[in-house]
N, C-alpha and C positions, 0 to 999 in steps of 0.2 A: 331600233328599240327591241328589245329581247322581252319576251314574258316571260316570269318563273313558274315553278309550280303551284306557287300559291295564286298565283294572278289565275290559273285555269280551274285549280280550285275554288276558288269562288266564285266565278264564271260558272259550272257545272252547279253547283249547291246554289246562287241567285236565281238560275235561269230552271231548276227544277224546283226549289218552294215557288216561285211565280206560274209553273205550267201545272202545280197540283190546284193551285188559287184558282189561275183561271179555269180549271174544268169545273170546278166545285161552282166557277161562279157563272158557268158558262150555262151548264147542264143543269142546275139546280137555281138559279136565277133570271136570265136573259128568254131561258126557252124552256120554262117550267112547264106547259103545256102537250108534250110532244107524247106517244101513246105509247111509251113504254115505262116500266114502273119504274118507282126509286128504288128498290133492289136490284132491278139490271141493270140500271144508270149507277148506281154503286158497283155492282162488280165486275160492269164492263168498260167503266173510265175512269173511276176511282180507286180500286185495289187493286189493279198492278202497276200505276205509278208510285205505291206505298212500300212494294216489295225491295227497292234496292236502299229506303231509306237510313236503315241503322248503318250498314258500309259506307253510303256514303258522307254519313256525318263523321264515321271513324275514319273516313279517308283512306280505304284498303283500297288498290289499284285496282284488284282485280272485279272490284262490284262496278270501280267508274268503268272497267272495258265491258262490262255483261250487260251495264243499265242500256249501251246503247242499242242492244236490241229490242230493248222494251223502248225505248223512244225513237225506232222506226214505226210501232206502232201506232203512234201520234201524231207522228209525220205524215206516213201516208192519211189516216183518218185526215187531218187539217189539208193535205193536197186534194183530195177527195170529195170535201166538200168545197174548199174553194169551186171545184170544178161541178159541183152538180147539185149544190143549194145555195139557191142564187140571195134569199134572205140573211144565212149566215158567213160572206165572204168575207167580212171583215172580222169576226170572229175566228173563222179558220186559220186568216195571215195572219194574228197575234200566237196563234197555236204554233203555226210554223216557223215562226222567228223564235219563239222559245223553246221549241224542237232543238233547231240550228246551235243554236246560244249552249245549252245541255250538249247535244251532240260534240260537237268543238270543245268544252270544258274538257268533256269524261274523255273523249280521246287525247287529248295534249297531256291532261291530268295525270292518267294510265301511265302511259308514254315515260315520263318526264318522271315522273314519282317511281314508275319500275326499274330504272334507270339507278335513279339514288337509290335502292333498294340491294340492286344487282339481280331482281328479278327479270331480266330479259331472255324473249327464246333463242334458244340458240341456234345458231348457223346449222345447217348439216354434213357442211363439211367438216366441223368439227366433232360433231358427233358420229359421224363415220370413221375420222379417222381414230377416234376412241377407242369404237369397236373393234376395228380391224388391229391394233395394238394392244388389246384384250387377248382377243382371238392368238394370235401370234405368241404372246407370251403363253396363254394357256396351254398352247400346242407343242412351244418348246419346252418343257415340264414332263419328267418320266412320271 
């Protein structure tokens, strides 16, 4: 069975509206009590899952390759507490399967979509030998 591009696209976009949901209902519902405000709980788990949003509704590869750094961020925080608040562990594993879910999307997505684009890095051996045929014709030129 082969995925296409749209199948990781929507994998990435499902599994990120569900990982903004659940922080919003994580941090703001489940464990409203915790001694830090709503303004750090706002701009320490709710505004930078917000920053890759318009990319990746427009579907640009290059936001689904960048988001994944912002959703290591959330991975480790959900590996972290799994491991050391033993109240919140089942909270965290839904954290980190919607990490994974995102993760897996924006990278096939990327992938697969710079591909039809022609957006891909290139080799460097072909960009070496570029140069050095640059080079060469420059030099033979009075």
């Amino acid at each position: 069975m082969k995925f296409t591009t749209l199948f990781y696209q929507r994998l990435a976009l499902s599994s990120y509206f569900l990982l903004f949901v659940w922080l919003v209902i994580w941090h703001f519902m489940l464990t409203p009590d915790k001694s830090t405000s709503t303004l750090f709980t706002l701009l320490f788990w709710i505004v930078p899952i917000t920053l890759p949003l318009k990319g990746l509704i427009q579907g640009k590869p290059y936001t689904y390759a960048w988001t994944n750094f912002i959703v290591m961020y959330y991975l480790l925080h959900g590996l972290t507490a799994v491991y050391a608040v033993e109240g919140e562990r089942f909270y965290a594993f839904i954290e980190i399967v919607l990490c994974c879910g995102l993760f897996t999307g924006c990278s096939y997505y990327a992938r697969l979509r710079g591909r039809e684009l022609g957006l891909g890095i290139r080799k460097l051996k072909d960009e070496l030998r570029e140069e050095q045929e640059a080079f060469e014709s420059h030099k033979q030129k009075p």
